[in-house]
Backbone as XML, in Angstrom:
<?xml version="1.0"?>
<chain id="A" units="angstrom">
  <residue number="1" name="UNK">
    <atom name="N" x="0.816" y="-1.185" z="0.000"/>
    <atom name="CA" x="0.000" y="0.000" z="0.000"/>
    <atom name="C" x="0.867" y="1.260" z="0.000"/>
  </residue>
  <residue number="2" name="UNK">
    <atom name="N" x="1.904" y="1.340" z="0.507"/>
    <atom name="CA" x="3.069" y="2.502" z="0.466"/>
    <atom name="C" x="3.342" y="2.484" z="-1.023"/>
  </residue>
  <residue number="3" name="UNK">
    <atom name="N" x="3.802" y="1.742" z="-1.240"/>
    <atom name="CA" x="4.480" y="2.169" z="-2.453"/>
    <atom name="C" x="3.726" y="2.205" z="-3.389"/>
  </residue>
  <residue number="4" name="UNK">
    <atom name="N" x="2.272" y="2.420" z="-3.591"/>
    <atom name="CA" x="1.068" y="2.514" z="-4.218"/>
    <atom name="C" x="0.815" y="4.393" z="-3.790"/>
  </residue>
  <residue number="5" name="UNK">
    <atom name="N" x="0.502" y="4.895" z="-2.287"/>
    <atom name="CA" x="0.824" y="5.473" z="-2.133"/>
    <atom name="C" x="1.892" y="6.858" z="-2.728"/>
  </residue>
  <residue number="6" name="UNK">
    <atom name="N" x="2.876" y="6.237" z="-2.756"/>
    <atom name="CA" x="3.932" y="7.011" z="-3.440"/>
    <atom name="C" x="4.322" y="6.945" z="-4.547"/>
  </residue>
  <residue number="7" name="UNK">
    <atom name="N" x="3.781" y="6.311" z="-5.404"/>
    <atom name="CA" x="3.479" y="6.317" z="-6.990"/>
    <atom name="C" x="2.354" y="7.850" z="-7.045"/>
  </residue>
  <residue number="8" name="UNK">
    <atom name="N" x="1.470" y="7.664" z="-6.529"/>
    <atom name="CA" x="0.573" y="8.043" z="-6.849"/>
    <atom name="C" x="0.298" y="9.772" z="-6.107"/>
  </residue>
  <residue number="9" name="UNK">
    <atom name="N" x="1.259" y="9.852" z="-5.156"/>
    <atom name="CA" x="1.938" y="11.668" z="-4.733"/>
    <atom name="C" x="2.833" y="11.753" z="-6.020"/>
  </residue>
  <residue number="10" name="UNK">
    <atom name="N" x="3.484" y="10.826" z="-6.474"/>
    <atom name="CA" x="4.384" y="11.729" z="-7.499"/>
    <atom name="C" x="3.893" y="11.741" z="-8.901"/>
  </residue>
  <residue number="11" name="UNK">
    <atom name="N" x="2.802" y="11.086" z="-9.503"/>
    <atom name="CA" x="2.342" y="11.225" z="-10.703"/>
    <atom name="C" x="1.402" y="12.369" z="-10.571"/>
  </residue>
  <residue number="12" name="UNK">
    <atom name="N" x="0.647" y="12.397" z="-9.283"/>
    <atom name="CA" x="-0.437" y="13.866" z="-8.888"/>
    <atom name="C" x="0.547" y="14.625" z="-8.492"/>
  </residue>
  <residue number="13" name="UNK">
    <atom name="N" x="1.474" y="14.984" z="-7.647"/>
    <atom name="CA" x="1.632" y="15.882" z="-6.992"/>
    <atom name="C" x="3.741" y="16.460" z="-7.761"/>
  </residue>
  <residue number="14" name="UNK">
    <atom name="N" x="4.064" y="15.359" z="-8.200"/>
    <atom name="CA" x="4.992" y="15.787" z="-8.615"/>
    <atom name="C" x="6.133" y="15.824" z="-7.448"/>
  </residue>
  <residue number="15" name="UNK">
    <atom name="N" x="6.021" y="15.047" z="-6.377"/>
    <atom name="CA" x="6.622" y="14.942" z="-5.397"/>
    <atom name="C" x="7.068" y="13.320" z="-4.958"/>
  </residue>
  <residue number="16" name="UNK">
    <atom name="N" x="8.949" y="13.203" z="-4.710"/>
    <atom name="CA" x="9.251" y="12.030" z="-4.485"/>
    <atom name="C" x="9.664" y="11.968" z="-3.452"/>
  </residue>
  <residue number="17" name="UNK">
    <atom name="N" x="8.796" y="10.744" z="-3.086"/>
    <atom name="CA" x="8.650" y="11.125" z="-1.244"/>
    <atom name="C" x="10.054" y="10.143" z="-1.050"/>
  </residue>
  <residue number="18" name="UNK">
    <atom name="N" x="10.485" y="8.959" z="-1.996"/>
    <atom name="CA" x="11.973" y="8.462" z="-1.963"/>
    <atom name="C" x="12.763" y="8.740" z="-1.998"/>
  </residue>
  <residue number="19" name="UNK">
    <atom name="N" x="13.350" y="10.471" z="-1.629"/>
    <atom name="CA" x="13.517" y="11.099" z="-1.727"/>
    <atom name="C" x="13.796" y="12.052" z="-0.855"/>
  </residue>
  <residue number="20" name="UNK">
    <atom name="N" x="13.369" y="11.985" z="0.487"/>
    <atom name="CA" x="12.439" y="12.833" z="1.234"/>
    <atom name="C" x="13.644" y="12.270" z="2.446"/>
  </residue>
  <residue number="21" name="UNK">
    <atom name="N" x="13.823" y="12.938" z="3.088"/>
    <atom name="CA" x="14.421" y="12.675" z="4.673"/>
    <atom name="C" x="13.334" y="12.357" z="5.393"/>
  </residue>
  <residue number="22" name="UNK">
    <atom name="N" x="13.268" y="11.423" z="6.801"/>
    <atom name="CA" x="12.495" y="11.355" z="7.062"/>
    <atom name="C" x="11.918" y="12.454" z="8.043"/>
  </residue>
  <residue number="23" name="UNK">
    <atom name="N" x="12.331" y="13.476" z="8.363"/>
    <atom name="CA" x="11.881" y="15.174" z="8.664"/>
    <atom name="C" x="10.809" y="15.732" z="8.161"/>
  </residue>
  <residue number="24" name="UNK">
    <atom name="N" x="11.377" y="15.299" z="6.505"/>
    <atom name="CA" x="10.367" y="16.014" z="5.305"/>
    <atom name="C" x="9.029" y="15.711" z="5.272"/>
  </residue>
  <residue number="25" name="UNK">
    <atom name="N" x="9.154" y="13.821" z="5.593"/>
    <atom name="CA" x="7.883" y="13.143" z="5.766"/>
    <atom name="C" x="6.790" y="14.014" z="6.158"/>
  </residue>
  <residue number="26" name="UNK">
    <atom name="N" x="7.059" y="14.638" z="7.120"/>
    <atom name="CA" x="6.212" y="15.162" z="8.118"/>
    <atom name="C" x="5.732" y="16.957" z="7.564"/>
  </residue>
  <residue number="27" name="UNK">
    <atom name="N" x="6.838" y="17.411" z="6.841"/>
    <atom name="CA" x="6.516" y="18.812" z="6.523"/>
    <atom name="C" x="5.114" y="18.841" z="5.517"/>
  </residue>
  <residue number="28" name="UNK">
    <atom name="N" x="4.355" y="19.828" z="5.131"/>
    <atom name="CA" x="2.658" y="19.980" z="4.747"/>
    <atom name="C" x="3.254" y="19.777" z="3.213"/>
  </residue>
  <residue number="29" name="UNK">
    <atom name="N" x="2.766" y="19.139" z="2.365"/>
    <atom name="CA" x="2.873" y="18.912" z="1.094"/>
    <atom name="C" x="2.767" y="20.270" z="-0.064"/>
  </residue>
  <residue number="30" name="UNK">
    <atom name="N" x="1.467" y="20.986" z="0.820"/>
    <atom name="CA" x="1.337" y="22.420" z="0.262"/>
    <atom name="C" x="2.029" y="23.568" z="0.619"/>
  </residue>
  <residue number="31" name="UNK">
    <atom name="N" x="3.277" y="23.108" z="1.210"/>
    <atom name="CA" x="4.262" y="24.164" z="1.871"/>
    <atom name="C" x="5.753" y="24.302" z="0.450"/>
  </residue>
  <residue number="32" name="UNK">
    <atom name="N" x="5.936" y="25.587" z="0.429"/>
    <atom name="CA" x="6.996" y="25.983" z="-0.672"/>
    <atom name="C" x="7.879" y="25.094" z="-0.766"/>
  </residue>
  <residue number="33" name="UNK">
    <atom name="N" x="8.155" y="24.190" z="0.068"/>
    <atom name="CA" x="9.324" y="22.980" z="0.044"/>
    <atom name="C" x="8.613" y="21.954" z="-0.763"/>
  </residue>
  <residue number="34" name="UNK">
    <atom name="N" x="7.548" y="21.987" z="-1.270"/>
    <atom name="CA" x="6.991" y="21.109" z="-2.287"/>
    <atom name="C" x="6.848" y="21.620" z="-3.528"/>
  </residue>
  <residue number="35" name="UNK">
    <atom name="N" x="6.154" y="23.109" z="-3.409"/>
    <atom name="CA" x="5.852" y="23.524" z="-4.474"/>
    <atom name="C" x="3.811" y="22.877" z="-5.395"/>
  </residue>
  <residue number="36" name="UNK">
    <atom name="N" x="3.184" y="22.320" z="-3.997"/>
    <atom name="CA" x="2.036" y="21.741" z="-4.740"/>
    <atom name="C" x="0.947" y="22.614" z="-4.316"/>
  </residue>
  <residue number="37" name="UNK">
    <atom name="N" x="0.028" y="22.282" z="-5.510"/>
    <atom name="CA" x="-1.188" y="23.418" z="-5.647"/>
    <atom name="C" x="-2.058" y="23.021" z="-4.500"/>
  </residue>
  <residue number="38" name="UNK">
    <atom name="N" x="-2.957" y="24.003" z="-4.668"/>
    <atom name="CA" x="-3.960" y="23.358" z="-3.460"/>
    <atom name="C" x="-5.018" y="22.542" z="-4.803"/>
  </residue>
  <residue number="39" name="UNK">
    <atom name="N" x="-5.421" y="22.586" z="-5.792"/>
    <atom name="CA" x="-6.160" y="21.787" z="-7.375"/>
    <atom name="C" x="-5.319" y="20.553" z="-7.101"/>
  </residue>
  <residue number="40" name="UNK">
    <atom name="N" x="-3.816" y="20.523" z="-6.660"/>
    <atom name="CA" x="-3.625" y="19.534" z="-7.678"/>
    <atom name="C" x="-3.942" y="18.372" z="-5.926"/>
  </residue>
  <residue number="41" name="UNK">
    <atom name="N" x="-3.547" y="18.946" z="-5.040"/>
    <atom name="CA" x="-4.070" y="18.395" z="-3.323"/>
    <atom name="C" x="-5.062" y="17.797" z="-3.564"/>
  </residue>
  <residue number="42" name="UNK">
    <atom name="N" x="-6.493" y="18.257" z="-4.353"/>
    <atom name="CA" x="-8.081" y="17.581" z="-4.377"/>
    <atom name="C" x="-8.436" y="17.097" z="-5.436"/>
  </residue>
  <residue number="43" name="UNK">
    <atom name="N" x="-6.981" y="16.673" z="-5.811"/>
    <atom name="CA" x="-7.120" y="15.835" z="-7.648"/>
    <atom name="C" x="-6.546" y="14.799" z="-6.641"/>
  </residue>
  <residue number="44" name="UNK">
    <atom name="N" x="-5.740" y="14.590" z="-5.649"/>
    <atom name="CA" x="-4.811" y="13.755" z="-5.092"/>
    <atom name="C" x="-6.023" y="13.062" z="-4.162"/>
  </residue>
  <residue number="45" name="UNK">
    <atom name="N" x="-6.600" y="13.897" z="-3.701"/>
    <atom name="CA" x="-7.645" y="13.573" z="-2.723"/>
    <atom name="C" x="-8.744" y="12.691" z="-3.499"/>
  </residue>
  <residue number="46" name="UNK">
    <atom name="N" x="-9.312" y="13.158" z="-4.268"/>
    <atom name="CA" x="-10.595" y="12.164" z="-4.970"/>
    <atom name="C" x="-9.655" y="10.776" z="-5.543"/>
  </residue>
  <residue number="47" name="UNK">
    <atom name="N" x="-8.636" y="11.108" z="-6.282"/>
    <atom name="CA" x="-7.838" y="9.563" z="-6.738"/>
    <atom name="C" x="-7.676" y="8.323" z="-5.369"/>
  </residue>
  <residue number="48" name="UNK">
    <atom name="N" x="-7.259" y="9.188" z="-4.203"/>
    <atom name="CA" x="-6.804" y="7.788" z="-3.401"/>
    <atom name="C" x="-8.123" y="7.681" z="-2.485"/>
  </residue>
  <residue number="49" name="UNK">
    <atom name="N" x="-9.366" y="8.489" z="-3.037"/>
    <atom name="CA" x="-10.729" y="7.414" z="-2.558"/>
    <atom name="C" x="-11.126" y="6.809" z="-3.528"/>
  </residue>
  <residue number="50" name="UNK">
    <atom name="N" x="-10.684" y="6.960" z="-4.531"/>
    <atom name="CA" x="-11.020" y="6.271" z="-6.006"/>
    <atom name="C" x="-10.804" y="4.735" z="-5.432"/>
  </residue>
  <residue number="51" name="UNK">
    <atom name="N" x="-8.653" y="5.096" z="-5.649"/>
    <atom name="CA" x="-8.313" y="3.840" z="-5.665"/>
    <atom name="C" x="-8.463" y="2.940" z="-4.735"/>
  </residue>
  <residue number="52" name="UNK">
    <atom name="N" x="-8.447" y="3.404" z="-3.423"/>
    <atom name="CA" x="-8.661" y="2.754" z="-2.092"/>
    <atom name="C" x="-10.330" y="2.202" z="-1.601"/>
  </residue>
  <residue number="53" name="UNK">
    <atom name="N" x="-11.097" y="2.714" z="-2.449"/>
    <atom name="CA" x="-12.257" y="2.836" z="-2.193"/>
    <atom name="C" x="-12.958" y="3.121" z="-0.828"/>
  </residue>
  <residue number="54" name="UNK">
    <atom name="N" x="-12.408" y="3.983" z="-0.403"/>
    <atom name="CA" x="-12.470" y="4.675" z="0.703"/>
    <atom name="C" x="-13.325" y="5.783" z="0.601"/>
  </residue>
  <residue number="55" name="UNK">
    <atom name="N" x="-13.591" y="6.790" z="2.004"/>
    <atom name="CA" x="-14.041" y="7.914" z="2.091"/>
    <atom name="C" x="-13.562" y="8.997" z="3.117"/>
  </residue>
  <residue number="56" name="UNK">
    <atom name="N" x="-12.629" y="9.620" z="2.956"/>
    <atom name="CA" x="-11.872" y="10.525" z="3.962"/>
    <atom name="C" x="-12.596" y="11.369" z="4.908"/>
  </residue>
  <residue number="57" name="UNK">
    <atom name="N" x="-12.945" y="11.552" z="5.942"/>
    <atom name="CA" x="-13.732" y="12.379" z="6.281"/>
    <atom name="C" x="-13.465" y="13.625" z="6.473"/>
  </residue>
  <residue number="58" name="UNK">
    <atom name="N" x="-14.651" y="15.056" z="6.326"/>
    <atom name="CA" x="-14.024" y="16.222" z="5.997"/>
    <atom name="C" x="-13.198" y="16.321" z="7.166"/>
  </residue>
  <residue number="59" name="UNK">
    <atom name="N" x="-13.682" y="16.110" z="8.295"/>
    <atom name="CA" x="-12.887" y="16.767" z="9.077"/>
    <atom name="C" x="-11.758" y="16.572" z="9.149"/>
  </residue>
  <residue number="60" name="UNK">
    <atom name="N" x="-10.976" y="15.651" z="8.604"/>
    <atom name="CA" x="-9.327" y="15.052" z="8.443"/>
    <atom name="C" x="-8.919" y="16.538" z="7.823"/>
  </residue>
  <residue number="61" name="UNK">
    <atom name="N" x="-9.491" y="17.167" z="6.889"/>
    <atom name="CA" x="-9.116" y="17.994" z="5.878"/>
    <atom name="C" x="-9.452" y="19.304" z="6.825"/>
  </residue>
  <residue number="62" name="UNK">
    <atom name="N" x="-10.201" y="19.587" z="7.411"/>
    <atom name="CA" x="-10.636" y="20.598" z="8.460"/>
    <atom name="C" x="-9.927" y="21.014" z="9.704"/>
  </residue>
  <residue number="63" name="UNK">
    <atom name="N" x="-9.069" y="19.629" z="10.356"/>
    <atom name="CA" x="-8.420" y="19.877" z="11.280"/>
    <atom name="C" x="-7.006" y="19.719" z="10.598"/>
  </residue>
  <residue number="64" name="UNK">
    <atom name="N" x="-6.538" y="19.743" z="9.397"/>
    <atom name="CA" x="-5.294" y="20.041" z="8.856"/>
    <atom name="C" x="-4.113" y="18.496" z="8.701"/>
  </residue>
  <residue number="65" name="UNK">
    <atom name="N" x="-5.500" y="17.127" z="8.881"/>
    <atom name="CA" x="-4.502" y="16.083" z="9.404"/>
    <atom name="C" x="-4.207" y="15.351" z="7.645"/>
  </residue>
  <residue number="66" name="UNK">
    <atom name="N" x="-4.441" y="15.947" z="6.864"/>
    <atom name="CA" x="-4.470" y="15.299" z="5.632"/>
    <atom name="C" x="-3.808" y="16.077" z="4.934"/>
  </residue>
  <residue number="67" name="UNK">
    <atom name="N" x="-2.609" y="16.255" z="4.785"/>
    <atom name="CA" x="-1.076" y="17.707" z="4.832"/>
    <atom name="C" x="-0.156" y="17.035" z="4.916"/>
  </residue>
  <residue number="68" name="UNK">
    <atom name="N" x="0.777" y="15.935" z="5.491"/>
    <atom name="CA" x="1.836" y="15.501" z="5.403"/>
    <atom name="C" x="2.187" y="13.983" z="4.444"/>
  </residue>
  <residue number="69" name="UNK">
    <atom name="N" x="3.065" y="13.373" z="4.052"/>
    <atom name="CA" x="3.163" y="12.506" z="3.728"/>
    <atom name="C" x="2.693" y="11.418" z="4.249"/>
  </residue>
  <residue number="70" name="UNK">
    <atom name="N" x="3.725" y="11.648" z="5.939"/>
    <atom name="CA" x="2.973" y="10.696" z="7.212"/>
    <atom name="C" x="1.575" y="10.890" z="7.497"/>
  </residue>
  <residue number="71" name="UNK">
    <atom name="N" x="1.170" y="11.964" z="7.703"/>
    <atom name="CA" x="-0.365" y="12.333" z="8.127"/>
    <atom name="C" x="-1.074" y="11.325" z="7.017"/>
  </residue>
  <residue number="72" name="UNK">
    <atom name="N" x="-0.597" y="11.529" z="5.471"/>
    <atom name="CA" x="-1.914" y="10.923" z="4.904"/>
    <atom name="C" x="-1.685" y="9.256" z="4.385"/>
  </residue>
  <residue number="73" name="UNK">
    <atom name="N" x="-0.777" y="8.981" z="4.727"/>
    <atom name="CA" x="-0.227" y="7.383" z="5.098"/>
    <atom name="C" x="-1.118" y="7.072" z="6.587"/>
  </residue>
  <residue number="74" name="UNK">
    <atom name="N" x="-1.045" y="7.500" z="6.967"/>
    <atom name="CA" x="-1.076" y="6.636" z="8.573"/>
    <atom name="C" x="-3.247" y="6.961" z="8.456"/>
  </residue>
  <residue number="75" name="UNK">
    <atom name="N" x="-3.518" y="7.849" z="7.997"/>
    <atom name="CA" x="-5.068" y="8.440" z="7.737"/>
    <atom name="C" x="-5.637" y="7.081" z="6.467"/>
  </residue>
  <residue number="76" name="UNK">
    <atom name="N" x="-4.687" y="6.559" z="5.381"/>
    <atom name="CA" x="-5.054" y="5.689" z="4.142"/>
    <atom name="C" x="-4.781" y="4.340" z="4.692"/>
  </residue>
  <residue number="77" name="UNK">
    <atom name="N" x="-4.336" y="4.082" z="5.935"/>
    <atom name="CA" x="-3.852" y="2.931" z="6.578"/>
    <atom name="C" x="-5.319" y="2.199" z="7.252"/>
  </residue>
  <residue number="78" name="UNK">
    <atom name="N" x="-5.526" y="3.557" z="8.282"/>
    <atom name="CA" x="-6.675" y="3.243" z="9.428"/>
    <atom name="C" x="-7.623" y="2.924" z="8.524"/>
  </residue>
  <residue number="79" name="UNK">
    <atom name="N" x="-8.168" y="3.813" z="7.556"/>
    <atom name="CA" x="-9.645" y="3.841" z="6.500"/>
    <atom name="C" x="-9.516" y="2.815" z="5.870"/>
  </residue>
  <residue number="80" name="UNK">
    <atom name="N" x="-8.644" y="1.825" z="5.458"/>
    <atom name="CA" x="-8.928" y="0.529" z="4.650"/>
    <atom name="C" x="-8.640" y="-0.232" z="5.469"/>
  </residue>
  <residue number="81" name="UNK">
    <atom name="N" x="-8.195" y="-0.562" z="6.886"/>
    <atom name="CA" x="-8.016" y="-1.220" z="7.692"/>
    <atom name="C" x="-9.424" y="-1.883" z="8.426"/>
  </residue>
  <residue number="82" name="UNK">
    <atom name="N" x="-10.366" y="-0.433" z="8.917"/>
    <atom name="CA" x="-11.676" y="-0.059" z="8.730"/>
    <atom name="C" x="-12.878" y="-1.142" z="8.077"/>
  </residue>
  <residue number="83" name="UNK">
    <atom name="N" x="-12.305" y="-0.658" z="6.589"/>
    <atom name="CA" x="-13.190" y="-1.377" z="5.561"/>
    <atom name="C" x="-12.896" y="-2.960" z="5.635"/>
  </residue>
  <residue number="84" name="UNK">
    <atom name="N" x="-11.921" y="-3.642" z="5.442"/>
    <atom name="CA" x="-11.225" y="-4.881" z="5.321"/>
    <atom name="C" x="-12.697" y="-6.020" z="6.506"/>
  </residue>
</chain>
């Protein structure tokens, strides 16, 4: 699931998280050290409920927990864990 994951930040988002110290993990994806849109964030967002067949809830996105690499790994973990 990671490395599904991280295919799929760097074909949307243009970001290689293999790449990444694990510091970075943690920095907001939409922060200048990425360089990503907030369009291309809710193109990223509808794909991994696509693929996961999941449903994120707003408030993940409301309280700011759907922003990091880790944040939205450990958030795509619990929600199909959930479903299973």
């Amino acid at each position: 699931m990671e490395k599904k994951i991280k295919e799929m930040i760097k074909a949307t988002l243009n970001v290689n998280i293999d790449n990444m110290t694990e510091e970075e993990k943690d920095y907001p994806l939409l922060s200048k050290r990425f360089d990503v849109m907030p369009y291309q964030m809710l193109v990223f967002f509808t794909r991994i409920e696509k693929e996961f067949g999941i449903r994120i809830p707003d408030e993940y996105i409301a309280d700011g927990k759907f922003n990091s690499y880790n944040d939205i790994s450990k958030i795509i973990l619990e929600l199909v864990t959930e479903h299973m």
